[in-house]
KETOR-570732 format. One record per residue: residue in three letters; residue number from 0; x, y, z of N, C-alpha, C, O in turn. Coordinates in Angstrom, 3 decimals, padded with zeros to 6 digits, always signed. Layout:
% residues N
BALUM residuo num       nX       nY       nZ      caX      caY      caZ       cX       cY       cZ       oX       oY       oZ
BALUM     ALA NUM        X        Y        Z        X        Y        Z        X        Y        Z        X        Y        Z
...
This chain:
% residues 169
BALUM residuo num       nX       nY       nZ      caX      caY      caZ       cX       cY       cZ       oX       oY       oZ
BALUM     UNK   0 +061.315 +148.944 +138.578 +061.361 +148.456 +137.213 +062.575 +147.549 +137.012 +063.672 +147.911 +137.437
BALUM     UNK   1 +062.394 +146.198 +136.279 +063.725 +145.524 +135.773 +064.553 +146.573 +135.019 +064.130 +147.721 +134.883
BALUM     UNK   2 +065.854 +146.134 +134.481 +066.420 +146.851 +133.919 +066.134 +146.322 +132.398 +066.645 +146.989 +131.499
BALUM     UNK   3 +065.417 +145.265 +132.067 +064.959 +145.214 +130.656 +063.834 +146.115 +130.228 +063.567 +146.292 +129.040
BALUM     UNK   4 +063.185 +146.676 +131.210 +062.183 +147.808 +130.826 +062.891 +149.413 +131.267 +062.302 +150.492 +131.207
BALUM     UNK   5 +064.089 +149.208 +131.643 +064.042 +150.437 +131.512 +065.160 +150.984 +130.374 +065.189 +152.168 +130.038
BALUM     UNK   6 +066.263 +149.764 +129.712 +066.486 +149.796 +128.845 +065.856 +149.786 +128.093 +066.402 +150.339 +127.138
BALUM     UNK   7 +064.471 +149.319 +127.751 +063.827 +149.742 +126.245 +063.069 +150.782 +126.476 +062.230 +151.125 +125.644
BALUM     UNK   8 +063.274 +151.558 +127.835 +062.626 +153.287 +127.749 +063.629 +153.597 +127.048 +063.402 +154.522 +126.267
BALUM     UNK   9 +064.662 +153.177 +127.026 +065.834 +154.610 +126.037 +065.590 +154.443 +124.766 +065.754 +155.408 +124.019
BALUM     UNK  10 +065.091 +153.033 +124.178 +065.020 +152.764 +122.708 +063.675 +153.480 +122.180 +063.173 +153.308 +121.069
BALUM     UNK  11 +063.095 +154.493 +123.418 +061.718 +154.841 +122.008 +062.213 +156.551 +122.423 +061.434 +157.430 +122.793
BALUM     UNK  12 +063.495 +156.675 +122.265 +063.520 +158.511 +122.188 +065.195 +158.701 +121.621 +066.221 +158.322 +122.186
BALUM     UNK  13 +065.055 +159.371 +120.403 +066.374 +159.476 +119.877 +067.493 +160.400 +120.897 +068.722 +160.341 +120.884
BALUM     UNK  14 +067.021 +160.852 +121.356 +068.059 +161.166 +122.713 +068.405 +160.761 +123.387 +069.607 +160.924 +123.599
BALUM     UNK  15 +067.526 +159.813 +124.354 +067.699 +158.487 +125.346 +069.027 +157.741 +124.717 +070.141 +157.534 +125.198
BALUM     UNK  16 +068.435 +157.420 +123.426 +068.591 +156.187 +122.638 +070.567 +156.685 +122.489 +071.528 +156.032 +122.896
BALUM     UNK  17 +070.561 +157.855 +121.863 +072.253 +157.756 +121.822 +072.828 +158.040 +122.771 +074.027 +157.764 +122.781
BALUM     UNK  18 +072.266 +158.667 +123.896 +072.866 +159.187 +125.371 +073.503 +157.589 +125.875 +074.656 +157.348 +126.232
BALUM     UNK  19 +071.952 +156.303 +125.732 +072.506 +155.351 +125.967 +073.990 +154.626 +125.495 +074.945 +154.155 +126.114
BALUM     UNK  20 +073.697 +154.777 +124.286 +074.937 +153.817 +123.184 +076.456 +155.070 +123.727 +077.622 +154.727 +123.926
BALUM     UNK  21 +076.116 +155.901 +123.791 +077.469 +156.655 +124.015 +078.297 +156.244 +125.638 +079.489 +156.118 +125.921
BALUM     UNK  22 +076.923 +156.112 +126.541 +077.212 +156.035 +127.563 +077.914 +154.370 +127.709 +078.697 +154.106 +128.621
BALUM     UNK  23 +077.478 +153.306 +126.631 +078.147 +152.206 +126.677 +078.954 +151.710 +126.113 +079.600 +150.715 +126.442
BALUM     UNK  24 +079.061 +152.598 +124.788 +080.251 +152.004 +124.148 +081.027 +153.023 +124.135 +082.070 +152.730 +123.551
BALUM     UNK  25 +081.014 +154.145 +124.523 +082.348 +155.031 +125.011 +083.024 +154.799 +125.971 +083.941 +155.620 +125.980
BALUM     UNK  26 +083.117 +153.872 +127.125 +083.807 +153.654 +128.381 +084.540 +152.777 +128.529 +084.467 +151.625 +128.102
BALUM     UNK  27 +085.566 +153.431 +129.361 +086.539 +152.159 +129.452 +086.067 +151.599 +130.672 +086.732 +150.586 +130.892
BALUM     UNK  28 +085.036 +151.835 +131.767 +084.779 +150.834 +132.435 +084.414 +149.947 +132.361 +084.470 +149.482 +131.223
BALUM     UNK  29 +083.698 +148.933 +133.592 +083.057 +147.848 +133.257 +081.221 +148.049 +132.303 +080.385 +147.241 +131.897
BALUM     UNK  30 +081.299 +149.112 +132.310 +080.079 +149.530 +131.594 +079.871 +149.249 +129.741 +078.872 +149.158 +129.027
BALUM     UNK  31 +081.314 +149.181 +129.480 +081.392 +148.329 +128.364 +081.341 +147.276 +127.773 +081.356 +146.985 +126.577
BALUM     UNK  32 +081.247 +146.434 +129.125 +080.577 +145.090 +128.676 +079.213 +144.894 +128.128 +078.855 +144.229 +127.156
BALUM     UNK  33 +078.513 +145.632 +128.980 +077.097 +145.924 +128.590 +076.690 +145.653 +127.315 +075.615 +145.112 +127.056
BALUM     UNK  34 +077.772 +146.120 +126.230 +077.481 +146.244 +124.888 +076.654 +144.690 +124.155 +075.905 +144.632 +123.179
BALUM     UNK  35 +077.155 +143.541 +125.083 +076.349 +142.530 +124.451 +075.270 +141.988 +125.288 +074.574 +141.023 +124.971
BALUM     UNK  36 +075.184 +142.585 +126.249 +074.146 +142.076 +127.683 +073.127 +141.908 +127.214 +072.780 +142.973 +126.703
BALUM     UNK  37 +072.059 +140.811 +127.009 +071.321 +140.354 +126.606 +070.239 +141.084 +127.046 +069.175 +140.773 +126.512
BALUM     UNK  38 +070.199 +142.056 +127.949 +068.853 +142.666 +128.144 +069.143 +143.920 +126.893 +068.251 +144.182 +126.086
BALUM     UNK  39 +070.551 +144.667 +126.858 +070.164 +145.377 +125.906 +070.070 +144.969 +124.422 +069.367 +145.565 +123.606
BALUM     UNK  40 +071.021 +143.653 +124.082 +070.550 +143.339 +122.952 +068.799 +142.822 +122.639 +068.393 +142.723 +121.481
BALUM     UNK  41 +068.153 +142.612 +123.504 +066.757 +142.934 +123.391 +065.764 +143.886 +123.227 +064.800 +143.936 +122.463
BALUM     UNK  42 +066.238 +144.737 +124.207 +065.975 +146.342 +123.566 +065.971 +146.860 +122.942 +065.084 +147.713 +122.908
BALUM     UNK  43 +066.945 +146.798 +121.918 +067.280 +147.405 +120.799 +066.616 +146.510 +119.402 +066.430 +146.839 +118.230
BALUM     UNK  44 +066.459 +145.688 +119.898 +065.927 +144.176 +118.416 +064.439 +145.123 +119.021 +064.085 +146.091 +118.348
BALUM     UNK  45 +063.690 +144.772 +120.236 +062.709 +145.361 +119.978 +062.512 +146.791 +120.135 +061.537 +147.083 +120.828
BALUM     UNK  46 +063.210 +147.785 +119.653 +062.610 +149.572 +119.956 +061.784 +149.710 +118.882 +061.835 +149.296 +117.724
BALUM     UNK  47 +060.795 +150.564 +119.673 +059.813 +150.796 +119.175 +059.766 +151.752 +117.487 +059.021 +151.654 +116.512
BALUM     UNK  48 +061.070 +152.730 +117.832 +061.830 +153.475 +117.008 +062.479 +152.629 +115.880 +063.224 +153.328 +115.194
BALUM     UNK  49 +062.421 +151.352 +115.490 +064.035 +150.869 +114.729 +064.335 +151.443 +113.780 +065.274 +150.799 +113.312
BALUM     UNK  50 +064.082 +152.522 +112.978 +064.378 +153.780 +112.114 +066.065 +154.005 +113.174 +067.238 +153.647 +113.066
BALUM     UNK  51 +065.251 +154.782 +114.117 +065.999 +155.245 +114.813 +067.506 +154.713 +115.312 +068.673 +155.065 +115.141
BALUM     UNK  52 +067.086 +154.092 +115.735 +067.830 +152.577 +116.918 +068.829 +152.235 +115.482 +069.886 +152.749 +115.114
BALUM     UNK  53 +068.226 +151.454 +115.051 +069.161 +151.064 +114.015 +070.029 +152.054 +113.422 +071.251 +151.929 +113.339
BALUM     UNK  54 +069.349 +153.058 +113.004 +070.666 +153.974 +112.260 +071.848 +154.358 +113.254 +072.995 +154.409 +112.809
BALUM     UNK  55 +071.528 +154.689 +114.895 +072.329 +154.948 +115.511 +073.150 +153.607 +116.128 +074.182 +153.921 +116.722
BALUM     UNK  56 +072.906 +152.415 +116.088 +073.911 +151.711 +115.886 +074.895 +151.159 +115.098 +075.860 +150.450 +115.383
BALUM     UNK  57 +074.393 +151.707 +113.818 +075.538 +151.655 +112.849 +076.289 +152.877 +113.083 +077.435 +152.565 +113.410
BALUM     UNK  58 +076.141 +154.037 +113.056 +077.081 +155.395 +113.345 +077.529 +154.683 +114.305 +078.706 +154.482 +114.002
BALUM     UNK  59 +077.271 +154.070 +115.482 +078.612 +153.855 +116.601 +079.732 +153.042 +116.051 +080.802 +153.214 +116.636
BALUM     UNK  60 +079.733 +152.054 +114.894 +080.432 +151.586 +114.447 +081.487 +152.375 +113.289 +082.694 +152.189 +113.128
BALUM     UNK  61 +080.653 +153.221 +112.634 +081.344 +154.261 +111.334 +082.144 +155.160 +112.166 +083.357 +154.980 +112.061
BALUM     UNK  62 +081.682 +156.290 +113.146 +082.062 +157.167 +113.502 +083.765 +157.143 +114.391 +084.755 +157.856 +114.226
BALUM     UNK  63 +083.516 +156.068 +115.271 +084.867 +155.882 +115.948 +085.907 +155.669 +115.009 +086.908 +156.381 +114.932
BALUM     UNK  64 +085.627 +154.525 +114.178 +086.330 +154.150 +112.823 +087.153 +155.204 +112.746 +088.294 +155.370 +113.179
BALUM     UNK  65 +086.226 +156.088 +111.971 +086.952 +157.118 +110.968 +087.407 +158.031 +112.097 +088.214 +158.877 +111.711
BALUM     UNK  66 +087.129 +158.079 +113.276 +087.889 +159.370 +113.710 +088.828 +158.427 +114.845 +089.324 +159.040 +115.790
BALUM     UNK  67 +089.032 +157.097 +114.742 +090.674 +156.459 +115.188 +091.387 +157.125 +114.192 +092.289 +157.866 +114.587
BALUM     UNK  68 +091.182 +157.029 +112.924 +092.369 +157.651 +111.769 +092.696 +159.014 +111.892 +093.815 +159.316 +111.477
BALUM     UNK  69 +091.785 +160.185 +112.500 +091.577 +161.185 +112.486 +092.855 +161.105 +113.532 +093.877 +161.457 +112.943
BALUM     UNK  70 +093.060 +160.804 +114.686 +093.095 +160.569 +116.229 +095.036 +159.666 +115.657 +096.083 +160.044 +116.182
BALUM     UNK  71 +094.999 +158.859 +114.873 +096.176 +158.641 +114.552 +097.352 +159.317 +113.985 +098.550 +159.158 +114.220
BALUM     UNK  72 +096.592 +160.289 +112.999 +097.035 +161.319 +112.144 +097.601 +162.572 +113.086 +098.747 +162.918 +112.802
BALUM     UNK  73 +097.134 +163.094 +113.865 +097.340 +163.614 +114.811 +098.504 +163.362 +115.858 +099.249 +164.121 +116.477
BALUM     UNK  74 +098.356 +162.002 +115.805 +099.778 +161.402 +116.921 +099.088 +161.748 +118.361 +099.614 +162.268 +119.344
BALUM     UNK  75 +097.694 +161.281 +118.171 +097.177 +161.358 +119.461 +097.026 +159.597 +119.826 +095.873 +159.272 +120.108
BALUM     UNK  76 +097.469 +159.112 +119.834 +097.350 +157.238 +120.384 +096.395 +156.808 +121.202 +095.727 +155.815 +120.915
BALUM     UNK  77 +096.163 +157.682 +122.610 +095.331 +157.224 +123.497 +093.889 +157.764 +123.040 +092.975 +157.096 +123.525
BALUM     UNK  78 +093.499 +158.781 +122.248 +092.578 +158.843 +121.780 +092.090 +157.411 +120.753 +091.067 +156.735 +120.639
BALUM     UNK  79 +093.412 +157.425 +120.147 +093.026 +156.652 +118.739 +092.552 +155.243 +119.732 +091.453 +154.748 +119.483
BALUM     UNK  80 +093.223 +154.762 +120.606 +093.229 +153.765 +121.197 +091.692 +153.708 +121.404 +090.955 +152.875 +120.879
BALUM     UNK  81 +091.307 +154.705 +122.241 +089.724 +154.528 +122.864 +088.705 +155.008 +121.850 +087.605 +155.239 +122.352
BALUM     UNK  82 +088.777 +155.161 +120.881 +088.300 +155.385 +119.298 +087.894 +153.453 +118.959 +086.855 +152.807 +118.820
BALUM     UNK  83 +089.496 +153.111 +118.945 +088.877 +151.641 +118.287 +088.594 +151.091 +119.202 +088.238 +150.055 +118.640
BALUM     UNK  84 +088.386 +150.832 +120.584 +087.888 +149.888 +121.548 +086.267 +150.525 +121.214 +085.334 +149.729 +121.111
BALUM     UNK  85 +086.096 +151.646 +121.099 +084.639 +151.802 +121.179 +083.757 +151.394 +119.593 +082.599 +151.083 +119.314
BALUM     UNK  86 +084.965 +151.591 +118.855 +084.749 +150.737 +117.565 +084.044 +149.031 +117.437 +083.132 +148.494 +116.809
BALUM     UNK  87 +085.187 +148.583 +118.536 +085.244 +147.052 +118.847 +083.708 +146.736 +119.577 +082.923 +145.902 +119.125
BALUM     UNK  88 +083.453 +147.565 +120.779 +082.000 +147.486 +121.618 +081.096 +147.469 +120.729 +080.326 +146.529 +120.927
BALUM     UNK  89 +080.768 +148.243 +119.599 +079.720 +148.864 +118.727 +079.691 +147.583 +117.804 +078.565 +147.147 +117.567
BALUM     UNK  90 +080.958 +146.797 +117.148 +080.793 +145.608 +116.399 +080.211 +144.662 +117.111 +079.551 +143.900 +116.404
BALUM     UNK  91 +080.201 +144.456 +118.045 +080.056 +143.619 +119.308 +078.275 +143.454 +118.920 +077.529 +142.669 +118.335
BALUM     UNK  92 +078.201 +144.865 +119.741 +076.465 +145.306 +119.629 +076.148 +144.792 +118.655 +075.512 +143.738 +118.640
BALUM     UNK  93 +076.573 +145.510 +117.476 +076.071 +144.631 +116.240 +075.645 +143.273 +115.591 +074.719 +143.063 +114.808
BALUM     UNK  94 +076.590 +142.377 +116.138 +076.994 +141.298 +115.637 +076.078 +140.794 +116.379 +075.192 +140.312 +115.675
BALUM     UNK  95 +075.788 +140.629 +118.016 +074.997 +140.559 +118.446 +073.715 +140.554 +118.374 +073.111 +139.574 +118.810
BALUM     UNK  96 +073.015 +141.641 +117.811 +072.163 +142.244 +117.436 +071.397 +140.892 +116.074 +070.199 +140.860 +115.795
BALUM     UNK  97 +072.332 +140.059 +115.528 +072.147 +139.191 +114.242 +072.353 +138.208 +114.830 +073.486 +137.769 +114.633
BALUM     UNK  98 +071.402 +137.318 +115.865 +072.102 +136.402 +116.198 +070.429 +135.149 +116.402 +069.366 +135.427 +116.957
BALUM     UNK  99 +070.808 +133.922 +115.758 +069.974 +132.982 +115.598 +068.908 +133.311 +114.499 +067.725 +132.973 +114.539
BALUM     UNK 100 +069.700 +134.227 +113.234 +068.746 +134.436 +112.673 +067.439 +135.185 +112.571 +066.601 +135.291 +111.675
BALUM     UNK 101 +067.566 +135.732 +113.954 +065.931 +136.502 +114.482 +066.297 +138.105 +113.320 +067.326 +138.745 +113.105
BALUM     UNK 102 +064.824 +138.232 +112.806 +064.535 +139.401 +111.929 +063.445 +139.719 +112.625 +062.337 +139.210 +112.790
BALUM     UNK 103 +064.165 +140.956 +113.109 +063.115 +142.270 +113.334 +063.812 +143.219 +112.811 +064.974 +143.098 +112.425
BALUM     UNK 104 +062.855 +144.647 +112.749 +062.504 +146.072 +111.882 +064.347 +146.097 +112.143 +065.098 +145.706 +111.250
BALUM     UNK 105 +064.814 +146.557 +113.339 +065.987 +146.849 +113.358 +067.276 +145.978 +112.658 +068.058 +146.455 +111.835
BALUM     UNK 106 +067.307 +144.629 +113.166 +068.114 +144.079 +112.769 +068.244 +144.172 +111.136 +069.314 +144.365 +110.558
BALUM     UNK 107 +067.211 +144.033 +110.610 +066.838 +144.325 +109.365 +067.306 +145.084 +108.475 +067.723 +144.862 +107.339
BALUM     UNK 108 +067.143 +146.538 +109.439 +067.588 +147.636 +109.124 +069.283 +147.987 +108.894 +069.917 +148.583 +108.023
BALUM     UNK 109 +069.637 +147.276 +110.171 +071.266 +147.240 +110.434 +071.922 +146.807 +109.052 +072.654 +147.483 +108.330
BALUM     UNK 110 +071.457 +145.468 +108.866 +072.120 +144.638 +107.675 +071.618 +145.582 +106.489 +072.554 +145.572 +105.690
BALUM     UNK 111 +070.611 +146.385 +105.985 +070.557 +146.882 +104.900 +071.523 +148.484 +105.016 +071.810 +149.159 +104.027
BALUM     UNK 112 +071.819 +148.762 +106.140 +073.065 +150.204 +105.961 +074.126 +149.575 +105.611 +074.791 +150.031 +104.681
BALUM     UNK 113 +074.661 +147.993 +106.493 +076.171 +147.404 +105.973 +076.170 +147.313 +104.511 +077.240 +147.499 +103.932
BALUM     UNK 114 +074.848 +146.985 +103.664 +075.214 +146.818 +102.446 +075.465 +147.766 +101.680 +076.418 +147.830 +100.905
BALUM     UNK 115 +074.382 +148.795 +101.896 +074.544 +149.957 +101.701 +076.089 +150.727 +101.196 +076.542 +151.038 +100.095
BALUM     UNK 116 +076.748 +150.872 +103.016 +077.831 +151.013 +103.072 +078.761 +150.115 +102.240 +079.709 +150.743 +101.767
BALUM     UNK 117 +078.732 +148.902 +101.963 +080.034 +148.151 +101.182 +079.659 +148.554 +099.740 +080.445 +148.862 +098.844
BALUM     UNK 118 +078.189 +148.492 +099.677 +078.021 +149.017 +097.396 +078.958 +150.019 +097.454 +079.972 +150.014 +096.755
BALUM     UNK 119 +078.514 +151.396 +098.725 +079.143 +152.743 +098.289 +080.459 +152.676 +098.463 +081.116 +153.401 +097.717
BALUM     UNK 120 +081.117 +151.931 +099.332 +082.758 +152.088 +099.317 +083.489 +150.908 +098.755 +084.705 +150.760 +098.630
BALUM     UNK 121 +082.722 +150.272 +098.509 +083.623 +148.924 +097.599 +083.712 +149.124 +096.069 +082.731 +148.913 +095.357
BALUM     UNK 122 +084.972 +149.558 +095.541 +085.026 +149.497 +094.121 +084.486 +148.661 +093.425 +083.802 +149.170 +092.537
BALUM     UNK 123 +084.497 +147.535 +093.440 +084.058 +146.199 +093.009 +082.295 +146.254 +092.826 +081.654 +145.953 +091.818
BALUM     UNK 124 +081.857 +146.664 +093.943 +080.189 +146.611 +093.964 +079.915 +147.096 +093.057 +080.520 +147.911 +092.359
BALUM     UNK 125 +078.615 +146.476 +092.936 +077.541 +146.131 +091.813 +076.707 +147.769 +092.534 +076.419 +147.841 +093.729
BALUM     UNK 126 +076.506 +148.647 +091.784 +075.900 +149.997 +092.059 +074.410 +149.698 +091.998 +073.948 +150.194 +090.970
BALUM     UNK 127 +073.434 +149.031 +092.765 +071.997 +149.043 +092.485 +071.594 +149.938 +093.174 +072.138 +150.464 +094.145
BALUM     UNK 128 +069.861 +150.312 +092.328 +069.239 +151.093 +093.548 +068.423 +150.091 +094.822 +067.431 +150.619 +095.326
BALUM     UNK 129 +068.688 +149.146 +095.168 +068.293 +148.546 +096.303 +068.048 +149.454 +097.189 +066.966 +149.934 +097.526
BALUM     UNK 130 +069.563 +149.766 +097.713 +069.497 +150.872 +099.187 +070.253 +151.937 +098.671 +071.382 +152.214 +099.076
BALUM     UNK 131 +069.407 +152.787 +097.422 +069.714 +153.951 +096.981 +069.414 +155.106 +098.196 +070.139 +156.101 +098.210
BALUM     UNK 132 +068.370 +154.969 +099.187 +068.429 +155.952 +100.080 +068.980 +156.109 +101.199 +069.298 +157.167 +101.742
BALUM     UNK 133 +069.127 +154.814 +101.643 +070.660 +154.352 +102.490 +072.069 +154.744 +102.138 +072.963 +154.902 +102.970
BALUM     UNK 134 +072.202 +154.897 +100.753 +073.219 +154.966 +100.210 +073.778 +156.532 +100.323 +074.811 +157.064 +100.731
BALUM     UNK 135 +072.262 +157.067 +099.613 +072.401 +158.335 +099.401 +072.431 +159.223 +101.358 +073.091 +160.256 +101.466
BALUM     UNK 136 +071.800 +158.747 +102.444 +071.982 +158.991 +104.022 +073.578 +158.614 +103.386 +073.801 +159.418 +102.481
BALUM     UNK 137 +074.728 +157.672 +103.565 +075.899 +157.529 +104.245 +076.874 +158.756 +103.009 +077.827 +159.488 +103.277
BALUM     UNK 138 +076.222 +158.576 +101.812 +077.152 +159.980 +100.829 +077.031 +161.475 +102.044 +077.995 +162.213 +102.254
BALUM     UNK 139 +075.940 +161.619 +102.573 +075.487 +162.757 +103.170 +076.432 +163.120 +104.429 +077.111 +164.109 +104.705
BALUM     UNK 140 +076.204 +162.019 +105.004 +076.987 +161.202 +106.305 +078.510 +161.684 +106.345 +078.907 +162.672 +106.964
BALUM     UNK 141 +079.293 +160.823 +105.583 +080.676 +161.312 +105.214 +080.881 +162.247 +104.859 +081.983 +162.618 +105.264
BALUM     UNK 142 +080.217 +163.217 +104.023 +080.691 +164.461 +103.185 +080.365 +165.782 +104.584 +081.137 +166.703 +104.851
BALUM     UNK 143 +079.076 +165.510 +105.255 +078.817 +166.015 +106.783 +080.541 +166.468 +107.155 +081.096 +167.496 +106.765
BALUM     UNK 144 +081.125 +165.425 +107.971 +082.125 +165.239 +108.674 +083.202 +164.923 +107.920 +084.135 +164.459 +108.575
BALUM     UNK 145 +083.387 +165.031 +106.678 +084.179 +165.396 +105.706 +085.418 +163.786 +105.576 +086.619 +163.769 +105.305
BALUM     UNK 146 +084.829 +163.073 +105.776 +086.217 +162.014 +106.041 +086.700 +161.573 +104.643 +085.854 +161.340 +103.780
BALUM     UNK 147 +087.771 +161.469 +104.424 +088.528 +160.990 +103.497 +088.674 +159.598 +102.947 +088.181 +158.730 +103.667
BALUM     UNK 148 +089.277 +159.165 +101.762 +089.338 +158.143 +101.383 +090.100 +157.001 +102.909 +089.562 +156.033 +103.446
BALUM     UNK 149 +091.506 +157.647 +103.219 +091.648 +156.666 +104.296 +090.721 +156.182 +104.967 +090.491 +154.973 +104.924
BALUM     UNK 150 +089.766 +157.304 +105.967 +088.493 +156.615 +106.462 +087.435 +156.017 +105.862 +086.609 +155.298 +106.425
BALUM     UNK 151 +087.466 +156.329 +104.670 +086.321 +155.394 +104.398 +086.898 +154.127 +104.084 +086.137 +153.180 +104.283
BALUM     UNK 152 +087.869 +153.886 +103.710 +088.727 +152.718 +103.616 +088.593 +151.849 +104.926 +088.206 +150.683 +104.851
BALUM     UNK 153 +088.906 +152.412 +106.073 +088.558 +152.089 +107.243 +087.504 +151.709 +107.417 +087.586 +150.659 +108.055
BALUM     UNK 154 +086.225 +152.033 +107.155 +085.146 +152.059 +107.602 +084.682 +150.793 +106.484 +084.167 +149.740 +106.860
BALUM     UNK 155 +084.938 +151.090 +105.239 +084.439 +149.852 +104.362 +085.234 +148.663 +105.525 +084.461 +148.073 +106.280
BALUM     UNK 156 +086.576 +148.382 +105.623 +086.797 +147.430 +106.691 +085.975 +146.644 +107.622 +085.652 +145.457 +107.651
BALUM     UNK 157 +085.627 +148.102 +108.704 +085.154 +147.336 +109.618 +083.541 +146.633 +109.483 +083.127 +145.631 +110.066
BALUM     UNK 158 +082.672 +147.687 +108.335 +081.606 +146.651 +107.891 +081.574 +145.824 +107.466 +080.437 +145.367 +107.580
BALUM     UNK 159 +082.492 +144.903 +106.694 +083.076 +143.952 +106.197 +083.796 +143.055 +107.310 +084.097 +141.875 +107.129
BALUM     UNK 160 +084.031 +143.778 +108.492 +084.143 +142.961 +109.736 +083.366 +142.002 +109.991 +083.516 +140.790 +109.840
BALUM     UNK 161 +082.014 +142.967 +110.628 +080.766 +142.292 +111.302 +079.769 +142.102 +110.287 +078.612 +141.850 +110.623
BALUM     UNK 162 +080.208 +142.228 +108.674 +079.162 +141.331 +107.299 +080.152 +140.164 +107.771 +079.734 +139.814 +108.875
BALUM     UNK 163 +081.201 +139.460 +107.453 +081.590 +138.609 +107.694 +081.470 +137.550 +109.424 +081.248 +136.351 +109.589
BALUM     UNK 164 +081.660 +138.367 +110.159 +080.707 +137.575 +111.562 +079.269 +137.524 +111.580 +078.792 +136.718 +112.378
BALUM     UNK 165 +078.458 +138.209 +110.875 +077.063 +137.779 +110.784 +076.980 +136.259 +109.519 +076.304 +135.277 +109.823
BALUM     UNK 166 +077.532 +136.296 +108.561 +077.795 +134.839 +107.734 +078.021 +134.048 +108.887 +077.152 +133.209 +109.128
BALUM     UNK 167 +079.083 +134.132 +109.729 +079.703 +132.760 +110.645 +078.812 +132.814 +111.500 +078.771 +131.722 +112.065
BALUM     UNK 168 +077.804 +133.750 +112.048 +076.651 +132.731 +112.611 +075.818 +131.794 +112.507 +075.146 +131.454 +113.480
């Protein structure tokens, strides 16, 4: 099998699917490049799952976030360190993921959690029910794993990262 078919075996099983993303954007090897390799950014635009797929590529971006701060607070550094590099891989994916304009289910999906995420943590936002159930998943999300205003501060950030590199494409 190429490795473009056997990367999109991981995109139709929510286990595959995060075993994968953990296995690539958690490493400090060369396995972290991967994160923009055009076979998996194909995979993932097309999984069969993009419910799936998509929600778990936004958590790779939220989760490190908020637990670099966790990981700072602590006076643990080399954690915090490999917290935001896997932060950085996951924006990567993302940004990636939005590129020439192509709309599919996932990409789709991606951009409606970032907004999601900026209504719910941006003071300023306009409160619609657009992505009231998106909204209401990331209230669930945070209160889950309990993160605090710092992290979500953080986390509004870094979606506001890669909303702003998806504009400059």
């Amino acid at each position: 099998q190429t490795a473009e078919l056997q990367l999109s075996d991981y995109m139709t099983d929510s286990v595959m699917a995060r075993g994968l993303f953990v296995s690539l954007l958690a490493t400090d090897d060369r396995r972290g490049a991967l994160a923009e390799h055009p076979a998996l950014i194909d995979a993932v635009l097309q999984a069969q799952d993009a419910k799936t797929v998509a929600d778990l590529s936004v958590m790779n971006l939220i989760m490190p976030t908020a637990t670099a701060i966790l990981h700072e607070r602590n006076g643990h550094l080399e954690a915090q360190a490999a917290s935001q590099a896997t932060k950085q891989r996951a924006k990567s994916l993302l940004v990636a993921c939005h590129v020439n304009e192509v709309s599919t289910n996932v990409a789709q999906r991606q951009r409606a959690h970032l907004e999601a995420l900026q209504t719910l943590f941006s003071p300023l936002a306009d409160q619609n029910d657009e992505n009231k159930e998106l909204m209401e998943f990331w209230i669930n999300f945070c209160q889950k794993w309990d993160y605090d205003e710092k992290q979500r501060a953080a986390i509004l950030s870094a979606v506001n990262e890669v909303v702003l590199l998806y504009e400059k494409k």
